[in-house]
C-alpha positions in Angstrom: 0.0 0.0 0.0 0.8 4.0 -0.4 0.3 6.3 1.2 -2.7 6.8 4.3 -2.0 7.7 7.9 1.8 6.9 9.3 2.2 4.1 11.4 4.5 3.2 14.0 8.2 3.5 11.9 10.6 0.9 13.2 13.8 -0.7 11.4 12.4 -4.1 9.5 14.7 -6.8 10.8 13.8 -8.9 8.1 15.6 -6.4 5.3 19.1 -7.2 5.2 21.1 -4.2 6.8 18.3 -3.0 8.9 18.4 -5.7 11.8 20.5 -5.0 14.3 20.6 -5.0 18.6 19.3 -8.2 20.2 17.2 -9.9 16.6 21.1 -9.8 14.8 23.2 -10.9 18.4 21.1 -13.6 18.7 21.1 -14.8 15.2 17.2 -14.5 15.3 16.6 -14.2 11.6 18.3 -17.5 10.9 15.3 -19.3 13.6 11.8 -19.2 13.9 9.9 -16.3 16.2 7.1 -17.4 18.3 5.0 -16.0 20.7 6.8 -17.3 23.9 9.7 -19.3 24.7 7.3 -22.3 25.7 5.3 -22.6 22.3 8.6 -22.4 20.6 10.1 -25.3 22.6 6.5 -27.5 22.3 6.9 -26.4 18.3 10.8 -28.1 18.4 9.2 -31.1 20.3 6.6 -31.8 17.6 8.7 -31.5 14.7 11.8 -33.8 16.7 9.3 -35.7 18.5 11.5 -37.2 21.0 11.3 -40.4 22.9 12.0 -38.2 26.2 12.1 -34.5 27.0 14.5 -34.0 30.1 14.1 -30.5 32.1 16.0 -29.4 35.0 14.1 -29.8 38.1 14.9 -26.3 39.5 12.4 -24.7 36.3 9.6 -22.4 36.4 6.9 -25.5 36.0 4.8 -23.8 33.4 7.7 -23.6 31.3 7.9 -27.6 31.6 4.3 -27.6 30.0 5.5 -27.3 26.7 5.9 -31.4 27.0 3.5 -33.5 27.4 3.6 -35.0 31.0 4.4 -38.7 29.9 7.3 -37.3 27.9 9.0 -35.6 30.9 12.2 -36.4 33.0 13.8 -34.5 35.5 17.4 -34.1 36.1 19.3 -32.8 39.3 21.7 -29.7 39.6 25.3 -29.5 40.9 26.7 -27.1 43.6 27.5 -25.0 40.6 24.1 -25.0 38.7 25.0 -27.0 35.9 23.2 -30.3 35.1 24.4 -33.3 37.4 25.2 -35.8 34.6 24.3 -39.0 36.8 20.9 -37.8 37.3 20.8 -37.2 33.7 20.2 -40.8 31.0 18.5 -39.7 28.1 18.5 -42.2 25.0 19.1 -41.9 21.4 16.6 -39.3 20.0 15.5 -37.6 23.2 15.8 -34.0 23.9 17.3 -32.2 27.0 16.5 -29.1 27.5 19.4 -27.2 30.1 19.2 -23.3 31.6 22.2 -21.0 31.4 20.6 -19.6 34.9 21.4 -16.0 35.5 23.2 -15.7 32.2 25.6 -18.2 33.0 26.8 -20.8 30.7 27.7 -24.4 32.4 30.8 -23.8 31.2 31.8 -21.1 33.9 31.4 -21.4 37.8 28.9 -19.8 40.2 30.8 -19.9 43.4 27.1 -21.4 44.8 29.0 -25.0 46.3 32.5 -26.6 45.7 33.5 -26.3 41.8 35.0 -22.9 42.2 36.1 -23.6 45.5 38.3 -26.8 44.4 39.0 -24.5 41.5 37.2 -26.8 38.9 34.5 -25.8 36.9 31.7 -28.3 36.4 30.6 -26.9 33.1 33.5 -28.7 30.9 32.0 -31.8 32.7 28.5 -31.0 31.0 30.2 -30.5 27.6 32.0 -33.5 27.5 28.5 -35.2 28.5 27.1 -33.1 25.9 29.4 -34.2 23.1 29.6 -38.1 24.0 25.5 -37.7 23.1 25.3 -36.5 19.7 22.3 -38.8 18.9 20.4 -36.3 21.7 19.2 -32.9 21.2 20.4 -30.4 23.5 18.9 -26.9 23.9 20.2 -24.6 25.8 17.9 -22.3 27.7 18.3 -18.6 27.3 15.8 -17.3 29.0 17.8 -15.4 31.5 21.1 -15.0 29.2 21.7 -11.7 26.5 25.3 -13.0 26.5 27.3 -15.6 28.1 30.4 -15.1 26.7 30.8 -18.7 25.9 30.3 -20.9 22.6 27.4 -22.6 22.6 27.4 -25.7 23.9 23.8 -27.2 22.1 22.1 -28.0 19.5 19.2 -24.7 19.6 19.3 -21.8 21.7 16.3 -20.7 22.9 15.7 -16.7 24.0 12.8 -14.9 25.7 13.5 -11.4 25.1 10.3 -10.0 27.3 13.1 -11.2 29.8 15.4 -9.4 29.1 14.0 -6.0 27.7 10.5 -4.0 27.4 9.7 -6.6 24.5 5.6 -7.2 24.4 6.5 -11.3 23.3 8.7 -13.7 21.9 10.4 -16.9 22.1 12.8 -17.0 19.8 14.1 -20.6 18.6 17.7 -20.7 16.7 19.7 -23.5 15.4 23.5 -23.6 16.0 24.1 -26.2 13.3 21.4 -25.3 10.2 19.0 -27.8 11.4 15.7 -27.8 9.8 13.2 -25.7 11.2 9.8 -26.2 12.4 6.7 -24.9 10.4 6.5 -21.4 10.7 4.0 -19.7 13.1 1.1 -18.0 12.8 0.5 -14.5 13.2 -0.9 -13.3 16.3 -4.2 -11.5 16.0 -4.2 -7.8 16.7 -6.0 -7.7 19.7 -3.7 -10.1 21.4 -0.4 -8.2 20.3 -2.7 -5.0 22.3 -3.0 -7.4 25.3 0.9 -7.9 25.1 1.7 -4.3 24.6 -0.5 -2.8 27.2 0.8 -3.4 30.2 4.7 -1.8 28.2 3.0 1.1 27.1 0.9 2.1 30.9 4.3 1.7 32.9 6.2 4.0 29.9 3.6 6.6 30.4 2.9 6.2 33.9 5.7 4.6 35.5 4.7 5.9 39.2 1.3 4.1 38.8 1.8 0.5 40.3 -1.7 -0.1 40.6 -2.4 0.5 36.7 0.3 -1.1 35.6 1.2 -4.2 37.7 -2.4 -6.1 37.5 -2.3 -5.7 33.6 1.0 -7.0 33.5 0.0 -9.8 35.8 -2.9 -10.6 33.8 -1.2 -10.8 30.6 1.5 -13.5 32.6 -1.6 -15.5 33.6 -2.9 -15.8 29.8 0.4 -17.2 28.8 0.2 -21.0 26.8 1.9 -23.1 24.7 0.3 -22.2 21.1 0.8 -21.8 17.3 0.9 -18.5 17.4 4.4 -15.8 16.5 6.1 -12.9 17.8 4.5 -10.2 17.2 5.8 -7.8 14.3 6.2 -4.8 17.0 8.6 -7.1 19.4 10.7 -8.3 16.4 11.2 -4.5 15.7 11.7 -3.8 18.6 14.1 -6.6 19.2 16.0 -5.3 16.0 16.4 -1.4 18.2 18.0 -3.0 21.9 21.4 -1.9 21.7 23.1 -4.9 23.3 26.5 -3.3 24.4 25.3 -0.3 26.2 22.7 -2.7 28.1 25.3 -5.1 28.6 27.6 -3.0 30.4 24.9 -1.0 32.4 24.5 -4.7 33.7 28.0 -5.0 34.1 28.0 -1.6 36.3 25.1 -2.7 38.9 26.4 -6.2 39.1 29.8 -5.3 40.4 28.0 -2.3 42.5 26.4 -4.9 44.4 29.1 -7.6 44.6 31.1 -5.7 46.9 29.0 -4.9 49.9 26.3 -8.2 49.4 29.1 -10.7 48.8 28.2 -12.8 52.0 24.7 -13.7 50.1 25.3 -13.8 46.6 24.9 -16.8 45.0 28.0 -15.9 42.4 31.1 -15.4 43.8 32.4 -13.7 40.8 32.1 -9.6 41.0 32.9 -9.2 37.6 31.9 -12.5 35.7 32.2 -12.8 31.7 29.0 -13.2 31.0 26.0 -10.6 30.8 24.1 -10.6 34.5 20.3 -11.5 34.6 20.2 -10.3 37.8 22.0 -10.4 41.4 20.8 -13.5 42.9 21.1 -13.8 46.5 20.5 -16.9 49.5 18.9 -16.2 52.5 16.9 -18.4 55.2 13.8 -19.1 53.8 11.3 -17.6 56.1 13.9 -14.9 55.4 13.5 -14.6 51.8 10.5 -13.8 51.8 10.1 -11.6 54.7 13.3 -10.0 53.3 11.6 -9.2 49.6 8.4 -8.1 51.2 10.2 -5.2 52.8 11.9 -4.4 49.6 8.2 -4.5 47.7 7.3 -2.1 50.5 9.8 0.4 49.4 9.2 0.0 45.6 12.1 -2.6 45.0 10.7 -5.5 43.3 13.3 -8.6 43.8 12.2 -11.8 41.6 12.0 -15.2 43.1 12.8 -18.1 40.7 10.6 -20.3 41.2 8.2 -20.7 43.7 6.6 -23.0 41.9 8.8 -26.2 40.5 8.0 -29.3 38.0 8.5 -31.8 40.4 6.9 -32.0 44.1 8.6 -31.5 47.1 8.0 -34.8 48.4 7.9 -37.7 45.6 6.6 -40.2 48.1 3.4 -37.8 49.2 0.5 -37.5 47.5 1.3 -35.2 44.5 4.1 -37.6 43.8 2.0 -40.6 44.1 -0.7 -39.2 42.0 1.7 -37.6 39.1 2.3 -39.4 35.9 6.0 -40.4 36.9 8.0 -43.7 36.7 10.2 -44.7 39.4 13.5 -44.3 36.7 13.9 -40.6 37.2 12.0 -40.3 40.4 14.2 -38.3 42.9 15.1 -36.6 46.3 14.8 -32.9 44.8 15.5 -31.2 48.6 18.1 -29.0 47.2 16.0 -27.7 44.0 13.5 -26.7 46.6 15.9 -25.1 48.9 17.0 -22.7 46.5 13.4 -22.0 45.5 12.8 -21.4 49.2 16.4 -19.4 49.7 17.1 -17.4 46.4 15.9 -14.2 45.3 17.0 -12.0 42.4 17.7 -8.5 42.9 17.4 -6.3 39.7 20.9 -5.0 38.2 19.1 -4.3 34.3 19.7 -1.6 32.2 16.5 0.5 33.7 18.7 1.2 36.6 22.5 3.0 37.6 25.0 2.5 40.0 23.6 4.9 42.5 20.1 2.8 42.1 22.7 -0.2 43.5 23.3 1.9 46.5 20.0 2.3 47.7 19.0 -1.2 46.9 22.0 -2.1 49.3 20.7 -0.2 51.8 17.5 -1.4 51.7 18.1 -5.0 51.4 20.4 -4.4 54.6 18.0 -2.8 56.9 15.6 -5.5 55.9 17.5 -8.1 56.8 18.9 -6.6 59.8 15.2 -5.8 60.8 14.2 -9.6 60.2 17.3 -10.5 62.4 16.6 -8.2 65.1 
């Protein structure tokens, strides 16, 4: 068409020299763009269709509902957060799906438990496991991760960029070999790309108003399922605008402004690690955690907690374990995936915020916690 009213002008990343920011660091034109990161994994499932799809049991559990339950396995983490390879047997043609939690590859330490301590690194473990299965697919997790400064160590990569950035949607599905793609998606419907967008455009506009903003937002996370649908044209666009180096080293910034003065509870040991920081997750006593994040809600600092809810049930014996669709062969003692649901929480260190942000975030997450103790 020519001509008419102007609509919203943003860079095509489709046209070859116009993509840039996250869509061209991710290699996003050379996968398939759908609405969220779980339709895009149940999408890879159905075209692989896999004997097995293993998850880590320390997941968000919706996001494990883009398997069907009698496909799904559960593997155990290491002190360092990388996959515990003798909880982890998947046969020829299955698929195992592994996190790079809080932008960290498996390929570099945490300082969570005894890797970095003994001055291994549990990741080279996990690629060697990785590389001794090449009749498994292995897809690593982005979620959390812009950058990890490592090669990738799977098959697909797999982004959420709403994670990461004011995106609406997307889950963004990439080969790391040229495998054959799935079928492409459908286009979303307008009214539900207005759903996604709304609850971007009321914090932009009126980013004091919590109560506008926050139940939209919460509503659109509700209405999130596994489905056919795509990312919408506005978040590919979008996607195409992020610049990825000036976010990356606001990220940088916060994360070492916090490493100093909350080293006694973060969960990585490294002040200034190689990859790009998701956020500054730290461990406290569970009744703690909570209590802890509550006064930081109270003084508009909104912590995340991944997860409160998990895949597998806190007690595999009890009833939701007896009454799940499980067999005994990956059945498990998941105590310390549940601890760190109960014990971690994720303070923000994004590109929304500066340094001097840090510092009052410090001081509030100290008084909190010296209030709890008192």
């Amino acid at each position: 068409m020519l001509g008419g009213f102007f609509g919203l002008e943003l860079p095509d990343p489709d046209r070859t020299g116009d993509a840039g920011g996250l869509w061209r660091h991710w290699r996003a034109d050379e996968g398939r763009a759908f609405a969220n990161a779980s339709s895009a994994l149940a999408a890879l499932i159905t075209h692989l269709q896999p004997g097995a799809v293993w998850f880590p049991a320390f997941l968000c559990a919706e996001f494990a509902g883009a398997a069907a339950p009698g496909l799904r396995r559960f593997f155990a983490l290491d002190d360092d957060l990388a996959p515990d390879p003798a909880t982890l047997s998947p046969a020829p043609g299955d698929l195992v799906v592994a996190v790079d939690y809080f932008g960290r590859a498996p390929g570099e330490c945490t300082g969570e438990g005894s890797g970095e301590a003994s001055g291994g690194c549990s990741g080279t473990t996990w690629r060697d496991f990785v590389a001794a299965h090449p009749q498994v697919t292995f897809v690593e997790d982005c979620a959390q991760a812009i950058d990890t400064g490592q090669p990738p160590w799977g098959d697909w990569r797999l982004y959420s960029p709403r994670k990461i950035a004011g995106i609406p949607d997307g889950g963004i599905l990439v080969p790391m070999r040229g495998q054959a793609l799935p079928p492409a998606p459908v286009p979303p419907a307008f009214a539900q790309v207005q759903a996604a967008l709304a609850p971007k455009l009321a914090r932009l506009e009126a980013p004091a108003q919590n109560a506008l903003w926050h139940p939209l937002n919460q509503a659109h996370e509700a209405a999130h399922a596994v489905t056919d649908l795509g990312m919408s044209t506005f978040s590919r666009r979008l996607a195409g605008l992020i610049d990825v180096q000036a976010i990356s080293a606001r990220r940088h910034a916060n994360f070492r402004a916090l490493a100093g003065p909350l080293a006694d509870w973060a969960v990585i040991a490294d002040p200034d690690p190689g990859f790009v920081p998701f956020g500054f997750p730290v461990r406290l006593a569970p009744g703690q955690r909570d209590a802890v994040a509550g006064a930081l809600y109270a003084r508009g600092i909104f912590p995340a907690v991944h997860w409160r809810d998990l895949p597998v049930p806190r007690d595999p014996g009890g009833p939701a374990g007896r009454t799940a669709d499980w067999t005994a062969d990956w059945m498990a003692d998941w105590t310390a995936d549940w601890t760190r649901a109960d014990t971690f929480l994720t303070l923000p260190c994004d590109q929304r915020w500066s340094v001097s942000d840090m510092g009052r975030m410090v001081d509030a997450f100290t008084a909190a916690l010296d209030t709890r103790l008192g």
